[in-house]
C-alpha positions in Angstrom: 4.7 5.6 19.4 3.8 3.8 16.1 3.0 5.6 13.1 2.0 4.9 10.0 1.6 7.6 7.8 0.4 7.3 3.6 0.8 9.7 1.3 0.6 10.4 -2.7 -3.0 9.5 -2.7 -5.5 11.9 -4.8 -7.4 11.9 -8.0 -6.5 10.5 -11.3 -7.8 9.5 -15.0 -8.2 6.2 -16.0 -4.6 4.5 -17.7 -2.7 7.1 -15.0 -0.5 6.0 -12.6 0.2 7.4 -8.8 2.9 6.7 -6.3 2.1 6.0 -2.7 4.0 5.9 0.2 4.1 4.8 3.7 6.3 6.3 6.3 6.7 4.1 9.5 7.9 5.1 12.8 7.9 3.3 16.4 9.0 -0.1 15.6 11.7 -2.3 14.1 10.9 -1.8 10.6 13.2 -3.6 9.3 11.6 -7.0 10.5 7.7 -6.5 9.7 5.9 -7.9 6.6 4.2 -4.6 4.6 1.3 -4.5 2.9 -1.1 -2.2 0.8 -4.7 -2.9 1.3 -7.4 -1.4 0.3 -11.3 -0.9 0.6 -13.9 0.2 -1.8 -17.3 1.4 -1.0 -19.7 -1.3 0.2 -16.4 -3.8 -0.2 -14.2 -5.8 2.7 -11.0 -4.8 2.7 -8.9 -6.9 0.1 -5.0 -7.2 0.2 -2.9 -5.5 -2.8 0.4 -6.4 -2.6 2.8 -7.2 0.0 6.4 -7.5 0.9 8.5 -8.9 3.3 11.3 -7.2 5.6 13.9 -8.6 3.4 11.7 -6.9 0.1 12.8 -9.9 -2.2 9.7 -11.8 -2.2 6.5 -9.0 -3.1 2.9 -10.6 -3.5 0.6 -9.2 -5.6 -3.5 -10.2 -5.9 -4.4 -10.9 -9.2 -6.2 -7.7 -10.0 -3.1 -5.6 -9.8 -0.7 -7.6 -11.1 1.5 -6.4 -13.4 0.0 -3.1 -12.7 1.2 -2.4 -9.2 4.7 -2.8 -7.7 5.7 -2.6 -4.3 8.8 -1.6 -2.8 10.4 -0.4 0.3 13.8 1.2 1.9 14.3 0.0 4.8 17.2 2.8 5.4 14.2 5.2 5.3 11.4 3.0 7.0 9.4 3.6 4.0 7.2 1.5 1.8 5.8 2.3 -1.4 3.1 1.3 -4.3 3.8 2.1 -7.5 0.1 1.9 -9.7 0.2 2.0 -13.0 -2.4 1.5 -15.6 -5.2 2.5 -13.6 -8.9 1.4 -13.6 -12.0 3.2 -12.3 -12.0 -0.9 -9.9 -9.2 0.7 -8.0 -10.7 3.6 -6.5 -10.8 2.8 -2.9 -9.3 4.3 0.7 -5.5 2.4 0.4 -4.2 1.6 3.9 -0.3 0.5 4.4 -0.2 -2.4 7.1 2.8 -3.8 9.1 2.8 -6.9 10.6 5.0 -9.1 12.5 3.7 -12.4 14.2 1.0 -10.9 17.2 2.0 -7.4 16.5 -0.3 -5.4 13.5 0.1 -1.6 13.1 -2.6 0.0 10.2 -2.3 3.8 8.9 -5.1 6.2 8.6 -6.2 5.5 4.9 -5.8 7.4 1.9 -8.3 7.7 -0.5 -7.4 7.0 -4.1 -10.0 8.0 -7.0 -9.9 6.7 -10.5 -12.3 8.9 -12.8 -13.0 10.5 -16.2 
């Protein structure tokens, strides 16, 4: 059974930083792209960053770069996004994505909130 399970989301000030995770089970890890996307209310879904199964060539879109930083262990099937620097823009649900020619796996969502 796939799983993809985030974590770390939650509530934070502006200029604050949280760590996500993703924990993937049910498939060969090792060989999927990952990405962070997210979507804010009344917005599509826009990418974030992404990594391939090798992790040495992350993506970032312009509104997070040098900001965010993806990461993932492939010993541990995890997949993470750091977020520094934080602006009210990011609050959105964040969902982890894996993805491997026809195969696509999505988590649940995890809500992340950037307020004063």
């Amino acid at each position: 059974q796939v799983r993809l399970v985030e974590s770390g989301g939650g509530l934070v000030q502006p200029g604050g930083s949280l760590r996500l995770s993703c924990a993937a089970s049910g498939f060969a890890f090792d060989f999927y792209t990952m990405t962070w996307y997210r979507q804010a209310p009344g917005k599509e879904r826009e990418l974030v960053a992404t990594i391939t199964g090798s992790g040495r060539t992350p993506n970032y879109a312009d509104s997070v770069k040098g900001r965010f930083t993806i990461s993932r262990d492939n010993t541990k099937n995890t997949v993470d996004l750091q977020m520094n620097s934080l602006k009210l823009e990011d609050t959105a649900v964040y969902y982890c994505n894996a993805y491997l020619g026809s195969n696509q796996f999505w988590g649940q969502g995890i809500q992340v909130t950037v307020s004063s």
